[in-house]
PDB file of N, CA, C and O in Angstrom:
ATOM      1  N   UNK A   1       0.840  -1.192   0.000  1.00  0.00           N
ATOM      2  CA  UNK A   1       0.000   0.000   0.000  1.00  0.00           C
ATOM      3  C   UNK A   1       0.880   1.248   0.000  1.00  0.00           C
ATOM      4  O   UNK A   1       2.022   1.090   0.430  1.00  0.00           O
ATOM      5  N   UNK A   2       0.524   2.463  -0.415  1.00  0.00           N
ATOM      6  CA  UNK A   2       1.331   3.605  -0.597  1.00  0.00           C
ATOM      7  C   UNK A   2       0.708   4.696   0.802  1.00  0.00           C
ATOM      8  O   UNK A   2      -0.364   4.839   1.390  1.00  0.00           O
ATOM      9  N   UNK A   3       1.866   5.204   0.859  1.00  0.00           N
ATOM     10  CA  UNK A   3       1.615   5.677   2.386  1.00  0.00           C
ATOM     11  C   UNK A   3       0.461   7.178   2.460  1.00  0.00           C
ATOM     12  O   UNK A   3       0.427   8.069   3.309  1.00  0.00           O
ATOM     13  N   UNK A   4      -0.270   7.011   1.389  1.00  0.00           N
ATOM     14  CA  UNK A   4      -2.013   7.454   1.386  1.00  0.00           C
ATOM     15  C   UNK A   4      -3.100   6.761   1.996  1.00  0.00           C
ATOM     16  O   UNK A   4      -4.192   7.141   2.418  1.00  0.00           O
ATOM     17  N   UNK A   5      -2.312   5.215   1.916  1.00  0.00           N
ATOM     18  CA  UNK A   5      -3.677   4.548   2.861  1.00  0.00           C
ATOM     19  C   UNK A   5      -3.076   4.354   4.499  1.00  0.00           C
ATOM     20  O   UNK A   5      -3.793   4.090   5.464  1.00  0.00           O
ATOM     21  N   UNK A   6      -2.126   4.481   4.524  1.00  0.00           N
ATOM     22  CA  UNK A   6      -1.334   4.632   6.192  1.00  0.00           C
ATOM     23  C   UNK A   6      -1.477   4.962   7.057  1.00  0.00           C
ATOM     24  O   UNK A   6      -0.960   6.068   7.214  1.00  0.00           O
ATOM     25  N   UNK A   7      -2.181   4.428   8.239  1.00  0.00           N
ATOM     26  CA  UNK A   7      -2.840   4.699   9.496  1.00  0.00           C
ATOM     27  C   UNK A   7      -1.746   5.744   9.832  1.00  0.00           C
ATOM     28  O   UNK A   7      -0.641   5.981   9.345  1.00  0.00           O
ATOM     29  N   UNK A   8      -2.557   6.350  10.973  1.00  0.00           N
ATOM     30  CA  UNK A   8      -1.305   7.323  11.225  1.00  0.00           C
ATOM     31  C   UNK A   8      -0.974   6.666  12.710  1.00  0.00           C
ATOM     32  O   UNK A   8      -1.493   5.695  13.261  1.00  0.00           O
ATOM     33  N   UNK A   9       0.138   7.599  13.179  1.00  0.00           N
ATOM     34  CA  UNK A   9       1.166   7.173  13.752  1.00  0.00           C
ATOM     35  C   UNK A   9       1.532   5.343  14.116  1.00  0.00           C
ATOM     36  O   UNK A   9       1.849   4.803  15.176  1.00  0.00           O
ATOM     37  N   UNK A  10       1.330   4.803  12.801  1.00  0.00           N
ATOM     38  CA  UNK A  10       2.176   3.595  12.861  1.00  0.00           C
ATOM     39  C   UNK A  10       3.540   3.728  11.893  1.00  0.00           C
ATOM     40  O   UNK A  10       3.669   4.450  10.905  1.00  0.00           O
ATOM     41  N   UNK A  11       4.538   2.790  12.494  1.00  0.00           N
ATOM     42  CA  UNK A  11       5.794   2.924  11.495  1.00  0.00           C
ATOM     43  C   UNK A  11       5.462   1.794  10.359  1.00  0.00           C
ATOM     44  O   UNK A  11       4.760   0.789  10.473  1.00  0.00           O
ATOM     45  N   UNK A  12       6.102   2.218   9.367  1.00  0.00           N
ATOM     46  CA  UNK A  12       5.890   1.211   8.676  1.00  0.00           C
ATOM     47  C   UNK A  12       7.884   0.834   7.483  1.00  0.00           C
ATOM     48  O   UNK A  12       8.881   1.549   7.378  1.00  0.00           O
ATOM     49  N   UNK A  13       7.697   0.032   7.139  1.00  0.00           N
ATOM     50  CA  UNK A  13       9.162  -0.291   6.674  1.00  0.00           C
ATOM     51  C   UNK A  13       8.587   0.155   4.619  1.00  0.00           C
ATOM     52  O   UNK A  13       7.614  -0.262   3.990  1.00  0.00           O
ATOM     53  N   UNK A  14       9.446   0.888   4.289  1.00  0.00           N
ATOM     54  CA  UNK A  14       9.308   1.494   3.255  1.00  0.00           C
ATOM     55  C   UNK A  14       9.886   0.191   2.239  1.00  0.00           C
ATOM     56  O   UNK A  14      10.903  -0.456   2.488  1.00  0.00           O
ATOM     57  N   UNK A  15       8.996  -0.023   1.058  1.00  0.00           N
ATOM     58  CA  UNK A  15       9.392  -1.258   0.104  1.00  0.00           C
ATOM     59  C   UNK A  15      10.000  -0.862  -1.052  1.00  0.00           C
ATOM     60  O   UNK A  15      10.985  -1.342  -1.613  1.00  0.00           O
ATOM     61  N   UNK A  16       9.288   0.093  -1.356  1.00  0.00           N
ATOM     62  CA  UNK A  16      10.107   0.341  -2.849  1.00  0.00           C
ATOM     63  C   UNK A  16       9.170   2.217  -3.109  1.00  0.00           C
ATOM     64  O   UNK A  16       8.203   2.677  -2.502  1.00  0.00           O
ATOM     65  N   UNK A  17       9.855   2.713  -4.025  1.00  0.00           N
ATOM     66  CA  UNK A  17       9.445   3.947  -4.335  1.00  0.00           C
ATOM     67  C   UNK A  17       9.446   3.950  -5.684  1.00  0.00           C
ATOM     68  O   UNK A  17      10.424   3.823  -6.420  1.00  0.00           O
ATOM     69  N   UNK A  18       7.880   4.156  -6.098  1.00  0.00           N
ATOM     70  CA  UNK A  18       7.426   3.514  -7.520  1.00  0.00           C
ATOM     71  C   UNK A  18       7.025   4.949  -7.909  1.00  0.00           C
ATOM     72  O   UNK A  18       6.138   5.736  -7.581  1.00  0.00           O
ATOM     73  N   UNK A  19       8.552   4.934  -9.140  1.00  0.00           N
ATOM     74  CA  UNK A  19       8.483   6.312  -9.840  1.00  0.00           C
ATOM     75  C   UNK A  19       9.041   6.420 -10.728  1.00  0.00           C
ATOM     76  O   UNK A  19      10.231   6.438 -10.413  1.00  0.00           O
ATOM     77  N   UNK A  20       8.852   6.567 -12.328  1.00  0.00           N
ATOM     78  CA  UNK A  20      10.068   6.698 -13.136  1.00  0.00           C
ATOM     79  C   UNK A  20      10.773   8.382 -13.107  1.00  0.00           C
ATOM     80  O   UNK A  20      11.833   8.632 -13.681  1.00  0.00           O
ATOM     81  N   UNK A  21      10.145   9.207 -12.504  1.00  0.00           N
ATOM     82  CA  UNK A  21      10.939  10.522 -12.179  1.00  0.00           C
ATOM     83  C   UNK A  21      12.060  10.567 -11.741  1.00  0.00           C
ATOM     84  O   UNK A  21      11.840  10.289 -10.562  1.00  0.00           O
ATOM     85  N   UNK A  22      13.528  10.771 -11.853  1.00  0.00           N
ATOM     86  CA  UNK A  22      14.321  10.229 -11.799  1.00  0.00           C
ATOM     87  C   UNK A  22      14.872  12.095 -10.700  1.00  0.00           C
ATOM     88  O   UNK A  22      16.067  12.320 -10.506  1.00  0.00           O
ATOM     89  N   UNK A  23      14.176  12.733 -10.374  1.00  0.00           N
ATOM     90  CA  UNK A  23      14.160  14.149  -9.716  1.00  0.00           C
ATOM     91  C   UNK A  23      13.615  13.608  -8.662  1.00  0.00           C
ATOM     92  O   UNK A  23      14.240  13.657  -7.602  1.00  0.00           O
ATOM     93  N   UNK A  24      12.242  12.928  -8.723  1.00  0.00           N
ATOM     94  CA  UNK A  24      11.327  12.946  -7.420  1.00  0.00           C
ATOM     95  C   UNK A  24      12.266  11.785  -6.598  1.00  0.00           C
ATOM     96  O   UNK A  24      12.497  11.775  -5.389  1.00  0.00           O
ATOM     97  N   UNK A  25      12.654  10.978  -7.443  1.00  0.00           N
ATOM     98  CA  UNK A  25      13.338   9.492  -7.151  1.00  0.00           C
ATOM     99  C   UNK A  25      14.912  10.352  -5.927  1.00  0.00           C
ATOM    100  O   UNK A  25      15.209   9.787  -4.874  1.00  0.00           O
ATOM    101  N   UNK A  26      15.416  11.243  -6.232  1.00  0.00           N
ATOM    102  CA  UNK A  26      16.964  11.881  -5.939  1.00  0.00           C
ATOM    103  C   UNK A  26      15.861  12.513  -4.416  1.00  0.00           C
ATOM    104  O   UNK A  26      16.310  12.143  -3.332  1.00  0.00           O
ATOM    105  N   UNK A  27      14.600  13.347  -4.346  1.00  0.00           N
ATOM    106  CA  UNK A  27      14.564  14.062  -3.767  1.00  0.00           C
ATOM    107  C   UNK A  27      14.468  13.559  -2.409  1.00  0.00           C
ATOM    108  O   UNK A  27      14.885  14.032  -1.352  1.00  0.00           O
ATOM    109  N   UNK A  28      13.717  12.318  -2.712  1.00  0.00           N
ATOM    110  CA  UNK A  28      13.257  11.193  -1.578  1.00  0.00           C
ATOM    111  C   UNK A  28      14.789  11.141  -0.768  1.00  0.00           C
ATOM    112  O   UNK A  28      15.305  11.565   0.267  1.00  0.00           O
ATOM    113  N   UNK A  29      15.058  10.510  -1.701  1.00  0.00           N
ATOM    114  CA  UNK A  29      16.441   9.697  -1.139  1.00  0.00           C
ATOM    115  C   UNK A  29      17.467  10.919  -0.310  1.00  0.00           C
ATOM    116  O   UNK A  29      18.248  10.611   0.590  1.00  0.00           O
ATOM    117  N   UNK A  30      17.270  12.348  -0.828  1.00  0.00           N
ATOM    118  CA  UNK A  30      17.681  13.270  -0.111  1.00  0.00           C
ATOM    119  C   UNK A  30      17.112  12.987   1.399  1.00  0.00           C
ATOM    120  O   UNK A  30      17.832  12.808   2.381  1.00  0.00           O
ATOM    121  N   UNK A  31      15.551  12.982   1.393  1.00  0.00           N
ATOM    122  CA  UNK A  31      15.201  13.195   2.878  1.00  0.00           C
ATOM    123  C   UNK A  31      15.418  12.271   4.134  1.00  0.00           C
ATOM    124  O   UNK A  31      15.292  12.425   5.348  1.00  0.00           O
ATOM    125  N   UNK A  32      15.935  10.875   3.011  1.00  0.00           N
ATOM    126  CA  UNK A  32      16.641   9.788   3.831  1.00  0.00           C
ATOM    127  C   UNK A  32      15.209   8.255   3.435  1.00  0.00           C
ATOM    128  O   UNK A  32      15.130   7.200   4.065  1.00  0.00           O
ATOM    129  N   UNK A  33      14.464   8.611   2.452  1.00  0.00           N
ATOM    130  CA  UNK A  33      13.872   8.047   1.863  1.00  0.00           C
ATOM    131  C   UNK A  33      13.643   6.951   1.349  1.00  0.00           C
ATOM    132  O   UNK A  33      13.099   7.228   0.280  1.00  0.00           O
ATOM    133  N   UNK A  34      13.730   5.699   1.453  1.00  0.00           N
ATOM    134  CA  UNK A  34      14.498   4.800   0.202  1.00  0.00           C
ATOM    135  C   UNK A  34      14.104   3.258   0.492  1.00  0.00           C
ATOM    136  O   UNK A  34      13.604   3.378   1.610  1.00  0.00           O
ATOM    137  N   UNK A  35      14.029   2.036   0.207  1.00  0.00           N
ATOM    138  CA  UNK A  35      13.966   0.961   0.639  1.00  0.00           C
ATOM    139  C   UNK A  35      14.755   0.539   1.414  1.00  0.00           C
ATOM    140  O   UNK A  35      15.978   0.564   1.271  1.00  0.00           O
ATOM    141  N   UNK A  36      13.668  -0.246   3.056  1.00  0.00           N
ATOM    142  CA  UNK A  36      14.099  -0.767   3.646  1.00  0.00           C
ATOM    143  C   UNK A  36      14.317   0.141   5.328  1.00  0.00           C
ATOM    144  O   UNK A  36      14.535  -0.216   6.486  1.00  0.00           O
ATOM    145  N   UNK A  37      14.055   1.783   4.433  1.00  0.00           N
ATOM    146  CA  UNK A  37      13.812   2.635   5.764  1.00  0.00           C
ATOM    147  C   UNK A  37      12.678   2.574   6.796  1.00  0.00           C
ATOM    148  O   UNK A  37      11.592   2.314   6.277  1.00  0.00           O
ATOM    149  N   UNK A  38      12.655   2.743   8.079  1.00  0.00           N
ATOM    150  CA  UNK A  38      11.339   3.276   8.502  1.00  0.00           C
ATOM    151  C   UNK A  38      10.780   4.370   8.505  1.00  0.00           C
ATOM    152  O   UNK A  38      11.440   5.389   8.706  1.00  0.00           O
ATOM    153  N   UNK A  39       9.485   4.408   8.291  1.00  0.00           N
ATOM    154  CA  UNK A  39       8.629   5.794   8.213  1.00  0.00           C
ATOM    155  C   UNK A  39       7.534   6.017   8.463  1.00  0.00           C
ATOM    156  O   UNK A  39       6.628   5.552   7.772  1.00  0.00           O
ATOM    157  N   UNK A  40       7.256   6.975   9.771  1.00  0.00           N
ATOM    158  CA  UNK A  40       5.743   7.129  10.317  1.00  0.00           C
ATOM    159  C   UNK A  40       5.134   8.444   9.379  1.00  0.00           C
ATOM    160  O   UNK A  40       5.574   9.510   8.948  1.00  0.00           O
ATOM    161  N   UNK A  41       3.797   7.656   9.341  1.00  0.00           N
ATOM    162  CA  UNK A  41       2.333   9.021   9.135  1.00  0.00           C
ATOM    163  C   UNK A  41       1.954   9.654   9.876  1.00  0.00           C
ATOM    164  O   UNK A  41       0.900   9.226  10.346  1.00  0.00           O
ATOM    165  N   UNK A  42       2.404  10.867  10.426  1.00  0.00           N
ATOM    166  CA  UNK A  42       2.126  11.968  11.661  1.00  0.00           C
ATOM    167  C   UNK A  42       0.926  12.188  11.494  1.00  0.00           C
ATOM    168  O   UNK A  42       0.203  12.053  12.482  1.00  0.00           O
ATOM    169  N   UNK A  43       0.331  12.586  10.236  1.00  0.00           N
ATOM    170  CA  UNK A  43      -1.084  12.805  10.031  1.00  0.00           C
ATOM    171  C   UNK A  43      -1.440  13.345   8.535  1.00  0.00           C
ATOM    172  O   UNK A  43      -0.408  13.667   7.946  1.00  0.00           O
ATOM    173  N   UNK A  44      -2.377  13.492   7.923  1.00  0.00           N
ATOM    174  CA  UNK A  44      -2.577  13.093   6.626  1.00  0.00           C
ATOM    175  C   UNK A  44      -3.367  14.512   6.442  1.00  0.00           C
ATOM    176  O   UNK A  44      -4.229  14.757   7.287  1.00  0.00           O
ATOM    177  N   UNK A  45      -3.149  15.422   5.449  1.00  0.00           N
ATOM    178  CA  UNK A  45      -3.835  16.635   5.354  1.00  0.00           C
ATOM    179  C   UNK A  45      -4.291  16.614   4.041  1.00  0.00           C
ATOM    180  O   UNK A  45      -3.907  15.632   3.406  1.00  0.00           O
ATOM    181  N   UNK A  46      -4.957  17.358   3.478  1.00  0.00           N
ATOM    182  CA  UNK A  46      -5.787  17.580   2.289  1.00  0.00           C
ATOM    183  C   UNK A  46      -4.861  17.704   1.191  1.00  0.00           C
ATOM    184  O   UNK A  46      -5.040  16.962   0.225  1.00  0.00           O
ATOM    185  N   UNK A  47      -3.810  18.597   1.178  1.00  0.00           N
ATOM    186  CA  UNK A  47      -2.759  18.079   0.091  1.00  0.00           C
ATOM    187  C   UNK A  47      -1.540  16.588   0.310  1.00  0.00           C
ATOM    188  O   UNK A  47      -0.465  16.656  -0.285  1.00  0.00           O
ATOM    189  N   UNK A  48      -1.777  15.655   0.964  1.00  0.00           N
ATOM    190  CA  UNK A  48      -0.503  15.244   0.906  1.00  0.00           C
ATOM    191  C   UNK A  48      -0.806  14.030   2.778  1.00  0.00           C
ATOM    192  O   UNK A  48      -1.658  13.165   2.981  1.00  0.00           O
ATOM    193  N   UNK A  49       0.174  14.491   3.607  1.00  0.00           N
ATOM    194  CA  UNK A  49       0.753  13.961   4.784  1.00  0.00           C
ATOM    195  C   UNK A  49       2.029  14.509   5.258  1.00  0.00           C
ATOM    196  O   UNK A  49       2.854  15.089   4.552  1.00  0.00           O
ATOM    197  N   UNK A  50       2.119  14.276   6.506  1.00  0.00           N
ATOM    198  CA  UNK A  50       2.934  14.818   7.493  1.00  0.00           C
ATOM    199  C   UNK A  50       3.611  13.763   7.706  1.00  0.00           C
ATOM    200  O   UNK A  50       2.962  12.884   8.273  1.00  0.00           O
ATOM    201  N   UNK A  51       4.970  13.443   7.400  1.00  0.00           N
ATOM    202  CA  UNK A  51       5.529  11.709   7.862  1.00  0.00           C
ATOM    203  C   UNK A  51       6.743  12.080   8.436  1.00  0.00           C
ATOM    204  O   UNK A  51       7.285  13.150   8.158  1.00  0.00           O
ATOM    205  N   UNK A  52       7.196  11.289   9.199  1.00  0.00           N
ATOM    206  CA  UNK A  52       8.372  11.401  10.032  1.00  0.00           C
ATOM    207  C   UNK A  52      10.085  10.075   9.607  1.00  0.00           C
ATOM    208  O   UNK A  52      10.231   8.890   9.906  1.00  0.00           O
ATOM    209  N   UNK A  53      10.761  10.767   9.060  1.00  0.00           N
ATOM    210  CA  UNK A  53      12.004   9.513   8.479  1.00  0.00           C
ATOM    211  C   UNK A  53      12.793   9.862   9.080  1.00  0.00           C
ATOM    212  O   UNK A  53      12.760  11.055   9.382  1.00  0.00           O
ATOM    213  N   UNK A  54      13.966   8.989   9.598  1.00  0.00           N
ATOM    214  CA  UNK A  54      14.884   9.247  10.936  1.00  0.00           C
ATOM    215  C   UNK A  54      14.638  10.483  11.694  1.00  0.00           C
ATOM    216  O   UNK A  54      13.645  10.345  12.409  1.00  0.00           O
ATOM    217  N   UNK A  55      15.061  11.376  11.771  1.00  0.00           N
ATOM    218  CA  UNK A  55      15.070  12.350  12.946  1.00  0.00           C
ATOM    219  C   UNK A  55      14.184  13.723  12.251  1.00  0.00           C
ATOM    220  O   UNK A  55      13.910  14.835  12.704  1.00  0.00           O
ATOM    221  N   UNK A  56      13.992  13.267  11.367  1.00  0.00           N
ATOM    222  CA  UNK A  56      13.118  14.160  10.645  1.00  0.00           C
ATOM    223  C   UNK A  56      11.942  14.504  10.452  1.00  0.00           C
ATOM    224  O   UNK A  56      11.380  13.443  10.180  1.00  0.00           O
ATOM    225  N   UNK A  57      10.893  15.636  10.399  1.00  0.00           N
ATOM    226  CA  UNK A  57       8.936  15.749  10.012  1.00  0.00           C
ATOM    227  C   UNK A  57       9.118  16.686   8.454  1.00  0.00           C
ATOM    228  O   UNK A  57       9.597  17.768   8.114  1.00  0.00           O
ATOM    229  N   UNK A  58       8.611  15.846   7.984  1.00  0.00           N
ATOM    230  CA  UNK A  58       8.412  16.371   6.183  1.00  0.00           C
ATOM    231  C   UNK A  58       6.887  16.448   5.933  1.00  0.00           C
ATOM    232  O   UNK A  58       6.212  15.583   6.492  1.00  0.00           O
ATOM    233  N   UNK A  59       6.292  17.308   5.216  1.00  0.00           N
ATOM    234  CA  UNK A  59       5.358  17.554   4.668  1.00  0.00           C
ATOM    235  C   UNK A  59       5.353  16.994   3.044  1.00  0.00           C
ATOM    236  O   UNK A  59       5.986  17.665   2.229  1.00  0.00           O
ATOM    237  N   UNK A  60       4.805  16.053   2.691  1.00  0.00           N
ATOM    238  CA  UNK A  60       4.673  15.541   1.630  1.00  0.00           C
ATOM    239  C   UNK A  60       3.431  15.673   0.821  1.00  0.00           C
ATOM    240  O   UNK A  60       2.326  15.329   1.243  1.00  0.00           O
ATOM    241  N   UNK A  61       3.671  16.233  -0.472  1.00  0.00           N
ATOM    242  CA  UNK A  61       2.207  15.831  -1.644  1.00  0.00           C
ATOM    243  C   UNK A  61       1.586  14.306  -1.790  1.00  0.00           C
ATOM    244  O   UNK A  61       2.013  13.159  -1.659  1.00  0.00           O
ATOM    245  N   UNK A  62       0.545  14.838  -2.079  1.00  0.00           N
ATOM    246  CA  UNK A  62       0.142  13.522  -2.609  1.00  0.00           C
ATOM    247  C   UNK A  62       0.479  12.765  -3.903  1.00  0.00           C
ATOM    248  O   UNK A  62       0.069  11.640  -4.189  1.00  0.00           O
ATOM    249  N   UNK A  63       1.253  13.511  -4.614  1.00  0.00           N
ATOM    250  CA  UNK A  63       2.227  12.701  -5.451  1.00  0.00           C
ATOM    251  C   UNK A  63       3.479  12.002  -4.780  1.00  0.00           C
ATOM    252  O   UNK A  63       3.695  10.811  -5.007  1.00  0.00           O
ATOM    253  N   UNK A  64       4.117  12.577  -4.138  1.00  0.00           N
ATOM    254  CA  UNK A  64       5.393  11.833  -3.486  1.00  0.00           C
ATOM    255  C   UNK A  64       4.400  11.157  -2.321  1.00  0.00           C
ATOM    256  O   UNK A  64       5.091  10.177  -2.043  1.00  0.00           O
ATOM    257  N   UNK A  65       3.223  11.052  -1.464  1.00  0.00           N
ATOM    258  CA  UNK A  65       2.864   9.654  -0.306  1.00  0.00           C
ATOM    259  C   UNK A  65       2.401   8.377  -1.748  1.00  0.00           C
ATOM    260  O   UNK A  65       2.643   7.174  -1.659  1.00  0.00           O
ATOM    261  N   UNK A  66       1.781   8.982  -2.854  1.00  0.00           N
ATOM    262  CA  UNK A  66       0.869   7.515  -3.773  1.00  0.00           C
ATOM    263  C   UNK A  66       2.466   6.749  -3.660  1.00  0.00           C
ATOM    264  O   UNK A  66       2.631   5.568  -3.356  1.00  0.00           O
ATOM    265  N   UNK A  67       3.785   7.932  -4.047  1.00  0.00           N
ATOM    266  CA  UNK A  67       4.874   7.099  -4.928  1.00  0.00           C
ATOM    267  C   UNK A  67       5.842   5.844  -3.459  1.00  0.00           C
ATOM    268  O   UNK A  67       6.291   4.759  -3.829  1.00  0.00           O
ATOM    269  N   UNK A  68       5.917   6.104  -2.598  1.00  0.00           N
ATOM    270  CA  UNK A  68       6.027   5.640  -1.182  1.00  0.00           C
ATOM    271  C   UNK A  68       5.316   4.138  -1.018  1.00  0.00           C
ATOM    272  O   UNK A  68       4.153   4.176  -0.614  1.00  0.00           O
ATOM    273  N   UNK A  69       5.741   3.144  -1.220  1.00  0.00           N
ATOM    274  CA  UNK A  69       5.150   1.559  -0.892  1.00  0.00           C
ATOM    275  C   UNK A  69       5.704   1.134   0.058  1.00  0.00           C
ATOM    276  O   UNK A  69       6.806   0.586   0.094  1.00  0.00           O
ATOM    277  N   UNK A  70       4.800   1.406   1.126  1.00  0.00           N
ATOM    278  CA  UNK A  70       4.779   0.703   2.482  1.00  0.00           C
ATOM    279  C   UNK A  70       4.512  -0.705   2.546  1.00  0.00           C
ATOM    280  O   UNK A  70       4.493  -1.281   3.634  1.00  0.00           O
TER     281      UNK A  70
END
């Protein structure tokens, strides 16, 4: 499931990031993003979600939570 359907505050182990954007693909991986990471849903807002990856709270679109396979 992509972390749009993601209860919130559970962690979940990130599987793969399904994207041929090869920008959105770099930006993730900037925020520490990537298979095999963990990553909580703080809470889910009308554009997007609030998720938490190592020591970090990111505000994400709903293009980058669909691309996210939890």
């Amino acid at each position: 499931m992509s972390l749009l359907e993601a209860q919130i505050e559970e962690e979940y182990i990130i599987k793969e990031i399904q994207t041929d954007d090869e920008e959105m693909d770099s930006f993730l991986f900037t925020l520490g993003c990537y298979s095999g990471e963990p990553i909580t849903v703080i809470s889910h807002l009308k554009g997007g979600c609030v998720v938490s990856i190592k020591d970090g709270r990111y505000n994400i679109d709903k293009q980058l939570a669909a691309a996210i396979i939890v």
